[in-house]
C-alpha positions as CSV (number, residue, x, y, z in Angstrom):
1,X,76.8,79.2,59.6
2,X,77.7,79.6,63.4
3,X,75.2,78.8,66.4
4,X,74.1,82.4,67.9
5,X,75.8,80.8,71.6
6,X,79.5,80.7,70.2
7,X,81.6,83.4,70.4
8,X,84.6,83.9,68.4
9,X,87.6,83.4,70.4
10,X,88.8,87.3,68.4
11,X,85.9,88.9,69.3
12,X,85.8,87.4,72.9
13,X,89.2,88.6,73.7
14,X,89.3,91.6,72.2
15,X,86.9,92.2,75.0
16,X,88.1,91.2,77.8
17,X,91.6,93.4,76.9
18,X,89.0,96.3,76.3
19,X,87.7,95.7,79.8
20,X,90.5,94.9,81.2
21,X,92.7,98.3,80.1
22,X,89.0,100.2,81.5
23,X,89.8,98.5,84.5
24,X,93.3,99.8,85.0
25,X,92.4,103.2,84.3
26,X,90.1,103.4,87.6
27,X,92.5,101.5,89.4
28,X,95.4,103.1,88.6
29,X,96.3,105.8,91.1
30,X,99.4,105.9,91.2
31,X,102.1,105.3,88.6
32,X,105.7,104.3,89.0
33,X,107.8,103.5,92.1
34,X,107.0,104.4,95.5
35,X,109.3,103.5,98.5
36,X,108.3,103.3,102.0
37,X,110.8,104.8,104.0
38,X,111.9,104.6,107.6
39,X,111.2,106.9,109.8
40,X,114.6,107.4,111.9
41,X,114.6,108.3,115.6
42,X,117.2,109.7,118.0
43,X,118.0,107.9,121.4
44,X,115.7,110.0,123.8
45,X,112.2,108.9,120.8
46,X,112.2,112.1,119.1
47,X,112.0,111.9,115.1
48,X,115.5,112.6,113.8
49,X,114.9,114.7,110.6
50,X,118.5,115.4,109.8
51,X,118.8,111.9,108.8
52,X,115.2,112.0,107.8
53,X,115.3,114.3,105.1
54,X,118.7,112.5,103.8
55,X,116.6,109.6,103.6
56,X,113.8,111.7,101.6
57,X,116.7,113.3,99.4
58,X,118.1,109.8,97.8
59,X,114.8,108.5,97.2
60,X,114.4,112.0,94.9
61,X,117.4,112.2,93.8
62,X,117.1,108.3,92.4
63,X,114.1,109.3,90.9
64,X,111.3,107.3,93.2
65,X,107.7,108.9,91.6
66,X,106.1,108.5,95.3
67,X,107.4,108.2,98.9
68,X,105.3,106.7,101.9
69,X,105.7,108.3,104.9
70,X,105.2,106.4,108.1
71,X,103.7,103.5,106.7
72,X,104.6,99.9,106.1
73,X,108.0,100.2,108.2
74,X,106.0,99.4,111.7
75,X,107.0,102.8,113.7
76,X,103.6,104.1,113.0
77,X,102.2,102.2,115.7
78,X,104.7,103.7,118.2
79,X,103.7,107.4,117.3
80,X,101.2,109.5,118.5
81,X,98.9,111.1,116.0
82,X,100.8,114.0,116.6
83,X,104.0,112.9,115.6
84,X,102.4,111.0,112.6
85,X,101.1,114.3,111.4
86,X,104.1,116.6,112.0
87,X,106.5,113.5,110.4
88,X,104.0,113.9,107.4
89,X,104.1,118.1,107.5
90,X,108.0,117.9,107.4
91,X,108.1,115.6,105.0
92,X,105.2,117.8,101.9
93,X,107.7,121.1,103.6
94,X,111.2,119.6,103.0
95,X,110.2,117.9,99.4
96,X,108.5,121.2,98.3
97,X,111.5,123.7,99.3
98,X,113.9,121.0,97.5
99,X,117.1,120.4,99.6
100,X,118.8,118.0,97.0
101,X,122.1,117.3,98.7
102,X,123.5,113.8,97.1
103,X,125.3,112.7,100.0
């Protein structure tokens, strides 16, 4: 007979993978591959979204599940809130209304 304090090693890790999977469902908000992208800017500061939404388009068309906008590329900290926001806008239009080209 077995002393109430041991576990068996089945039992013990059959919950700690039960735990662990309950785990990943509240953690996982997001699934599959995001990208942060640059943001590209012209000469004179202003947000070039020509090149912007080419940049946008290959992520898509390479199938990226997510895209970060203005994040962990650094410009961030050189825009105003204003420009964060519109870079943001553009970016929810443009994906929405589905340019595609594959250039």
């Amino acid at each position: 007979m077995q002393a109430c304090n041991e576990i068996p090693v089945c039992a013990f890790d059959a919950h700690i993978h039960l735990y662990r999977k309950m785990r990943e469902r509240e953690m996982a908000i997001f699934k599959g591959a995001g990208v942060a992208i640059v943001t590209p800017f012209r000469e004179d500061g202003s947000v070039d979204y020509e090149e912007f939404d080419r940049l946008v388009d290959f992520q898509i068309v390479e199938g990226t599940d997510a895209i970060i906008v203005c994040g962990t590329t650094g410009e961030a900290a050189t825009m105003t809130v204003e420009e964060h926001t519109e870079v943001i806008r553009h970016c929810v239009k443009h994906v929405r209304e589905g340019s595609r080209s594959s250039q």
